[in-house]
N, C-alpha and C positions, 0 to 999 in steps of 0.2 A: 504494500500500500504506500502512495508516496502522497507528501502533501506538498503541495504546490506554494503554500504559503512560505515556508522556508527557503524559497527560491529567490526571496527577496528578506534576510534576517531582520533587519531594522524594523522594516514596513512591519515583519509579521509581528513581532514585539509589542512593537506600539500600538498596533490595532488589535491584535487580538491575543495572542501567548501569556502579555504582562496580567490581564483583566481575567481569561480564562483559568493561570493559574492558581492566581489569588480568592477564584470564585470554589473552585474546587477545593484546595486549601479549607477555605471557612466550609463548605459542604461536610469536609470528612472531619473537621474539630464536632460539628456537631449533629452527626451521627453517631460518634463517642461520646457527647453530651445525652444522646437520648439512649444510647447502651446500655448507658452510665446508671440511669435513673437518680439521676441527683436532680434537687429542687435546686434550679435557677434563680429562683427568685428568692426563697429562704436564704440562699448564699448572701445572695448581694445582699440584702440585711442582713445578715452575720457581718461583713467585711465592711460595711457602713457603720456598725456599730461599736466593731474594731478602730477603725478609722477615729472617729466619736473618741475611744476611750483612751487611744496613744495620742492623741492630739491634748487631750487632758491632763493626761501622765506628764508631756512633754512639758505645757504649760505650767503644772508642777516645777516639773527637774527645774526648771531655768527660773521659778521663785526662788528656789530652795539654792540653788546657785548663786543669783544677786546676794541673799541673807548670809551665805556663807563667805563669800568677795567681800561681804561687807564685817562680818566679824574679822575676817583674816586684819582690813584695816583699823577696825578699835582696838585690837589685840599690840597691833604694832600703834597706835598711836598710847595705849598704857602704857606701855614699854618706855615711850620717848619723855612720856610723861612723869614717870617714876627717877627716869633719868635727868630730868629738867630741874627735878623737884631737890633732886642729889645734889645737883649743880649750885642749886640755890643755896642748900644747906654749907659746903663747902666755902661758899662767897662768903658767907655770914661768918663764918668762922673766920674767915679773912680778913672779916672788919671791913669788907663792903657790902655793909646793911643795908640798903635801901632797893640795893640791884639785885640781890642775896632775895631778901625778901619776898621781892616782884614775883622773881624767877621760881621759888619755894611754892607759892599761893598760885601761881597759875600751870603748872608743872601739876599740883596735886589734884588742883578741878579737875585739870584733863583726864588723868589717870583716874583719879575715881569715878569721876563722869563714865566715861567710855566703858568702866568695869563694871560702872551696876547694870551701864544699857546691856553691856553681853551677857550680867547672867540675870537680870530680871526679863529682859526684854529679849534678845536675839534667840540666846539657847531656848528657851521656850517655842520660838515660833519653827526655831529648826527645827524642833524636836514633833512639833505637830505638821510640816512639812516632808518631814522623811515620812514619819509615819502613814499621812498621805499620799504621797508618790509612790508608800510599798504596795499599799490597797489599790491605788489606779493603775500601777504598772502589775499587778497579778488580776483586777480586772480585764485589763488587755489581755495579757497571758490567755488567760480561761475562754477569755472570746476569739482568740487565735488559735487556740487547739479546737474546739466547734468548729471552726472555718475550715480548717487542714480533715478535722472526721469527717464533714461535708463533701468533701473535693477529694475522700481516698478514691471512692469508687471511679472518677475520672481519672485520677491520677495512674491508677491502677492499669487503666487502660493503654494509655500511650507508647507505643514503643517505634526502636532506634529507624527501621524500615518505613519511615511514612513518607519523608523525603523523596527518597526513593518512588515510592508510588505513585506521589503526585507528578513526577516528573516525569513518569511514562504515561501518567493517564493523559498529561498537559500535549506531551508530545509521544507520540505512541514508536514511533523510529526512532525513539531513545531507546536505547535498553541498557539496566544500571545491573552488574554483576552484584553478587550477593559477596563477594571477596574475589581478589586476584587467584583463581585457579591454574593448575600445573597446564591445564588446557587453553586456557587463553593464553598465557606462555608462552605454549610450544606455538601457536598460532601466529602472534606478534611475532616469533625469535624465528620460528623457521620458513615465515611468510615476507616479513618485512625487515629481516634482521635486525630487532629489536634486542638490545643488548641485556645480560645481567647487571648486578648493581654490585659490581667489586670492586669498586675507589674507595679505599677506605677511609678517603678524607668526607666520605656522605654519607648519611643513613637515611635510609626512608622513614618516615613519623607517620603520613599520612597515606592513602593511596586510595583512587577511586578506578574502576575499569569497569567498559561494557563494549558498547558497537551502536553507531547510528547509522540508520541506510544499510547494514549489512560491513561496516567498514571500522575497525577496532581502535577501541583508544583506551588511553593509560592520563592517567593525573594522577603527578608524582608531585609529592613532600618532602623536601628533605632536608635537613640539619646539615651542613657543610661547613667543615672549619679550614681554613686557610691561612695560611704564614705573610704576617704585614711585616713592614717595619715600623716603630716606636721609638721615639725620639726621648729618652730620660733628660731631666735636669736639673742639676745640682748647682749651688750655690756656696761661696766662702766670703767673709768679711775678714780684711786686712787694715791694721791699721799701723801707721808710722807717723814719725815726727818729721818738721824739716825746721830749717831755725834762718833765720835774715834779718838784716841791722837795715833799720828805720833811716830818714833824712838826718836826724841828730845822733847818730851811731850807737843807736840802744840797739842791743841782741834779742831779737824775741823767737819764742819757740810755735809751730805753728802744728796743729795736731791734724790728721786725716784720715779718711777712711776710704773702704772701696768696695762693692762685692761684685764678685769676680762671678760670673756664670759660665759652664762649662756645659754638653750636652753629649750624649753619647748616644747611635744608634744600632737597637736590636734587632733580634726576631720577636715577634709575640703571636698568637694563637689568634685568628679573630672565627667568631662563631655566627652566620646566617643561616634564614633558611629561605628556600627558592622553590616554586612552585613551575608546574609545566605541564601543560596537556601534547601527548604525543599522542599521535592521530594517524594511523596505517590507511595509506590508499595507493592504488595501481597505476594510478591517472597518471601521465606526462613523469614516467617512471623513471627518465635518467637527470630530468630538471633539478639544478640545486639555485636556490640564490637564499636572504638574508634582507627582510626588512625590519628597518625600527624606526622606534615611533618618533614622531614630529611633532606629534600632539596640535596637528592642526584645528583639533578643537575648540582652542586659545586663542585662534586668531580671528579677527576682523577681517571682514571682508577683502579692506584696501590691505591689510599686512600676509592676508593670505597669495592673494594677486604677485604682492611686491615678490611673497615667497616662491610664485611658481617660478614666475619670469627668472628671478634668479638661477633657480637651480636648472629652467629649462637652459639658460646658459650652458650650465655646465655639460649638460647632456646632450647637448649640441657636442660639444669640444670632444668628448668619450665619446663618439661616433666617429668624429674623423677622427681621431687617433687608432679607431679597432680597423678603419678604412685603409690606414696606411700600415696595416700589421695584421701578419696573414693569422697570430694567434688569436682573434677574439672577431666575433661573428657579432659584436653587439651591434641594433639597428633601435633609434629615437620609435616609441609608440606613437602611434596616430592621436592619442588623448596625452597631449604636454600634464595638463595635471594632474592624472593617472601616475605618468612618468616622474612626474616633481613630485609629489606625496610618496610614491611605496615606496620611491626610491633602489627597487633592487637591480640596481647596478653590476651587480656582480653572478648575474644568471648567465648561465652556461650554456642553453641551449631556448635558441632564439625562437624556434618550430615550437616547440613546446611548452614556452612560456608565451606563447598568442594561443596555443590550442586552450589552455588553463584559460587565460585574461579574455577571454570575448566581450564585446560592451559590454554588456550583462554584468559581467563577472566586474569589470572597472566602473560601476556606473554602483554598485554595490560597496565595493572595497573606499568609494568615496564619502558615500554615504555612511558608510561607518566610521571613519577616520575623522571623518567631520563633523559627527552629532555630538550635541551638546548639551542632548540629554540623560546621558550613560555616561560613558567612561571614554569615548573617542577612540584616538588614534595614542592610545598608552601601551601597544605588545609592540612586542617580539615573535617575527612570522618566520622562521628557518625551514625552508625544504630540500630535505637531503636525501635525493633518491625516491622511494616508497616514503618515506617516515616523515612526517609534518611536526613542527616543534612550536608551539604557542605556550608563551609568557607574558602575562600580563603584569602592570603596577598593582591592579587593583585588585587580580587575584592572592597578592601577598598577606594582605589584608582578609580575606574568607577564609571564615570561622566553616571548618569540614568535619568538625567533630558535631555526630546528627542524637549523640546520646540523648535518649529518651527522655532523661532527668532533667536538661534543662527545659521543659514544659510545666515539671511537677509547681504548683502556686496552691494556695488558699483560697485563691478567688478565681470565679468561672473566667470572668474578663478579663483581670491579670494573664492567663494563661493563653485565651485567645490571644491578646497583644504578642503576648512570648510567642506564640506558635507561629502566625503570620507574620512578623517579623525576621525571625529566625528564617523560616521557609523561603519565603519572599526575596532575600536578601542572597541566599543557597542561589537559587535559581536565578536570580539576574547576574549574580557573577560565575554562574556557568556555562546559563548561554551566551553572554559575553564573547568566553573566551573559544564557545566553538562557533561564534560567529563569522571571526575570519576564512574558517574555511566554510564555513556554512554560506558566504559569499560568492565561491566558486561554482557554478551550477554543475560544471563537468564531474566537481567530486561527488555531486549526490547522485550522477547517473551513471557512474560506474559501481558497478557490483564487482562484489571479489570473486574470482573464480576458486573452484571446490578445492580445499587443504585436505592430502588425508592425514589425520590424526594419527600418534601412536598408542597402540596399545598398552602399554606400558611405562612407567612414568618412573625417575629413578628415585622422587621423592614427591611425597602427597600435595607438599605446598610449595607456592612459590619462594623464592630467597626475599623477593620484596615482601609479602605479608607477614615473614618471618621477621622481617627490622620491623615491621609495625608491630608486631605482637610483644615486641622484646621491647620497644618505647613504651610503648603501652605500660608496661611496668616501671618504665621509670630508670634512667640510666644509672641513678645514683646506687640503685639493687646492684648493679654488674660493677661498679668504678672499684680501681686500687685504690687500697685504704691510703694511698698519699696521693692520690688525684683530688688537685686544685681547680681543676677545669671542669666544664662540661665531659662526658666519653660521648663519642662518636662508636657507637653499635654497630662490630658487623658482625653476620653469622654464617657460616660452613656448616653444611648438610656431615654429621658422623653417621648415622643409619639411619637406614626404614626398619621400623618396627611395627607391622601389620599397617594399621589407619592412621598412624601417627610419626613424626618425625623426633629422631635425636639431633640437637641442632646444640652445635659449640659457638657460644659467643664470647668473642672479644671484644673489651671495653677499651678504647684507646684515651688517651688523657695526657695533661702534662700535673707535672710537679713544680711549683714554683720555688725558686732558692733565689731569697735575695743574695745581692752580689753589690760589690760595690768598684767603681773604676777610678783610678786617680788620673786626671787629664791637667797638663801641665799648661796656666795659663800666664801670660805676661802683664804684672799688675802695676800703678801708676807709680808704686815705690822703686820701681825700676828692677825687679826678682822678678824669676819666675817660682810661681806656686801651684801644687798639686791641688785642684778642684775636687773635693768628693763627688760623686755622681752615682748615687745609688740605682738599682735596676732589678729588676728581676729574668733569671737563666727559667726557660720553661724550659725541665728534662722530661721526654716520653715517657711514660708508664705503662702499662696494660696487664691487664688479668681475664682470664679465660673462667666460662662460667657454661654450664649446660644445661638450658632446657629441651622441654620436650613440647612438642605443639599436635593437635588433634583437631578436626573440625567436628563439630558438635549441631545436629537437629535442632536448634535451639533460636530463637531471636535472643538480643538481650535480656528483655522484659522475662521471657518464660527462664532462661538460665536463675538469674537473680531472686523473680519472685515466683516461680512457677511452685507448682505443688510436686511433692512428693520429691523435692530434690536434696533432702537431709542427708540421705548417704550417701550422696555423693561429694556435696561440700564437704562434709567430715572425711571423705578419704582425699578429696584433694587436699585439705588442712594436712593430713598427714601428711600426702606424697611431697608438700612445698609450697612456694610462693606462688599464686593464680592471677591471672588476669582474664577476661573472658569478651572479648567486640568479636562484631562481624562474621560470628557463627564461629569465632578460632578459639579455641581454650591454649592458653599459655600458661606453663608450670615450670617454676624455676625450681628444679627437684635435688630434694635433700641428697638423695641417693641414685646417684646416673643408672645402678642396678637393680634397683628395685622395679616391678613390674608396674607399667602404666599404662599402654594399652588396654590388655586385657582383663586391668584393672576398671579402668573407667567402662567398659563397654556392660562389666557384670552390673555395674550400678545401672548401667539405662538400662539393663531388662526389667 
């Protein structure tokens, strides 16, 4: 089934995708809502009445606040008063009576003054103030826990696959994988030579995979650390004399100082993370080139203008130079500001980068480069061979963890909010990002031809869902006990063990050891002096750690709160440290030997 509306992405957004998903979305919150059989209406007076009773508690705390601001200063003004009063006494014994006096008699009002207000007057009120703010703030309490018993039965409901659904039902030529399988794997790796993920300077955190139109794509996450340089900088103060005789021949001595800055530079560890949707298709299969973004969404008409003319310049000049050089077949497009905005300069084959671009195709890629109601012209478009590479700015920013829990609220409408929000916000920075190629009409009308599968797989999951299952836990669980840094996770397949994998991770890290450098600087006393210049040496560290990973029948929702799942938590509690997303069980196990397959499978019977 194809839909013709995605033939033009913008268009289709605007008019119908954005409105369609959001209608859906609120369809399925409250179908859950009527599931649910929670009173709607009970709530929101519950959570009104809540509301009512923290607002009251509030207006408490912040009486009970001022009166305490305000004893803190009669406390301090008895203090100064007692001391005033000292002062006075003191004087008087001095035999300056009359100042002595003053000083004595108004020193002592203050102080008593101020003392009988704090304990007639203030402690009292605090005292009936706290005790107020305890009964208003556990009336809230009480009407907060009401609100959360209310709202279990929806709450109950929600789980991590909704995201998902709406996105197929919004666009049905979506299709979102349930986890990165050894099958889509072998599909991307032995179709599109879609590579593993062994740089150990990256680990995957997050990862989404499916197929649109028939045509497979990957959104990767990942944590990358890489080596800057770092500029330290240290400081010393110097000081000498120098001496010079005056017009009347007096010697005088003249004193000075100086601080000397000195700077040294290192290595240091810098930690990002980088998002990408890699996108498999057959179309115009030996074309490479590389656009980035201009962000002509920014610009005004006339500055847009200024910007084609400009660069059509240049691409005028990179024509007759490919003209007089039998290496490069590059030829100017018919659409200058096509040519001026993608910018891919650096395409390699001229046939097939017009087969790809037909107006259609530049009449679209403008249109989105140039709206300025989304995100514009902010990616990163790389096509290398088969394999399509999009980066966005503003997919850095999308929140891809779809966990059920952040819906759970107290109130029906808090949670709507949450959910369309959250949803809403998923999907426009998704399709986004497959909008650049969702531009191209040539990629939605080519179909893959038949991949045969293998039958046999050397291990259950992928290497990618395995760094997610092991982030998932948390890298601090795998770090050497002298790792200062972030670890960068990676894992090596050790065995298949029936439906589950032995998987070895290593946690890569640095150690920091300060250090200190002496840099020799020339200072105004006319020496040279050694500049301290402190710094920190990051040394590598790593430690190897083993779990074991299984996928599991399960959504989140039924693993966590399902029924009947005691013995089984109680034997993962034995076997080790658990984490459970996206249908994977991960177990960071006490005992690489102890049995876990055929352990966990006796529990699901």
């Amino acid at each position: 089934m194809n839909d013709d509306r995605l033939l033009e992405p913008v268009k289709a957004y605007n008019e119908f995708y954005e409105s369609e998903f959001d209608a859906n979305a609120r369809d399925y919150f409250n179908d859950l809502v009527e599931k649910s059989g929670i009173d709607v209406e009970q709530n929101r007076d519950t959570v009104k009445k809540y509301r009512a009773a923290t607002t009251m508690a509030n207006e408490t705390a912040r009486k009970l606040s001022k009166r305490k601001t305000l004893r803190g200063f009669l406390i301090a003004l008895t203090v100064l008063g007692f001391l005033a009063a000292a002062i006075g006494v003191f004087m008087i014994v001095q035999n300056t009576t009359v100042a002595g006096a003053v000083t004595l008699s108004v020193g002592a009002v203050v102080a008593i003054g101020a003392l009988l207000l704090i304990l007639i007057v203030l402690n009292k009120q605090i005292k009936q103030a706290d005790a107020l703010f305890a009964k208003r703030s556990a009336e809230a309490e009480s009407i907060l826990r009401e609100a959360w018993r209310q709202m279990q039965p929806l709450n109950a409901l929600f789980d991590s696959d909704a995201t998902k659904k709406l996105i197929e039902k919004t666009i049905p030529l979506l299709k979102i994988d349930d986890n990165f399988s050894m099958r889509r794997y072998d599909y991307l790796n032995g179709k599109y030579g879609f590579g593993d993920n062994d740089d150990v300077n990256r680990s995957t955190i997050a990862i989404l995979t499916g197929e649109i139109l028939g045509n497979p794509f990957v959104v990767d996450r990942e944590i990358v650390e890489s080596m800057s340089n770092f500029t330290y900088t240290g400081t010393l103060v110097i000081h000498w004399t120098t001496t010079y005789r005056d017009s009347q021949g007096h010697v005088h001595t003249q004193h000075h100082s100086q601080t000397l800055t000195a700077s040294v530079t290192k290595p240091k560890p810098v930690y990002s993370q980088q998002t990408r949707l890699i996108y498999g298709n057959e179309a115009a299969p030996d074309l490479r080139f590389a656009h980035e973004p201009t962000h002509a969404e920014r610009l005004s008409e006339k500055a847009l203008a200024s910007k084609v003319k400009s660069e059509t310049k240049k691409i005028k000049k990179l024509q007759t130079r490919a003209l007089d050089s039998a290496q490069s077949n590059f030829t100017v497009m018919g659409n200058e500001e096509f040519d001026a905005l993608f910018n891919a300069f650096d395409r390699n084959n001229e046939v097939q980068f017009r087969l790809m671009f037909t107006p259609l195709a530049q009449k679209n890629m403008l249109e989105l480069m140039k709206d300025k109601a989304h995100y514009g012209d902010d990616f990163t478009f790389i096509k290398s061979g088969c394999l399509n590479y999009v980066s966005s700015e503003h997919s850095a920013s999308w929140d891809m963890n779809a966990d059920h829990k952040r819906y759970f609220s107290y109130g029906v409408d808090e949670a709507l909010k949450n959910f369309l929000s959250f949803n809403n916000a998923y999907f426009r920075s998704l399709y986004f990002d497959f909008a650049p190629l969702l531009s191209v009409p040539l990629y939605q009308q080519h179909k893959p031809k038949e991949y045969i599968y293998r039958d046999n797989y050397p291990r259950n999951l992928s290497s990618y869902e395995a760094e997610v299952a092991v982030n998932a836990l948390g890298d601090r669980a795998f770090a050497d006990e002298y790792a200062d840094t972030p670890s960068i996770l990676k894992t090596g397949l050790l065995y298949k063990e029936g439906k589950s994998d032995a998987v070895e991770v290593t946690a890569y890290a640095y150690h920091i050891e300060p250090r200190v450098d002496y840099v020799p600087v020339f200072g105004g006393d006319g020496c040279v002096h050694s500049v301290p210049v402190p710094w920190d040496e990051y040394i590598p560290v790593q430690r190897e750690s083993v779990v074991k990973l299984k996928e599991l029948p399960f959504s989140d929702k039924q693993f966590y709160y399902g029924e009947d799942k005691t013995g089984l938590h109680d034997a993962l509690s034995a076997l080790g440290t658990t984490s459970f997303g996206r249908g994977i069980l991960c177990c960071l196990v006490n005992d690489i030997n102890a049995s876990f397959d055929a352990e966990i499978d006796k529990k699901l019977k």
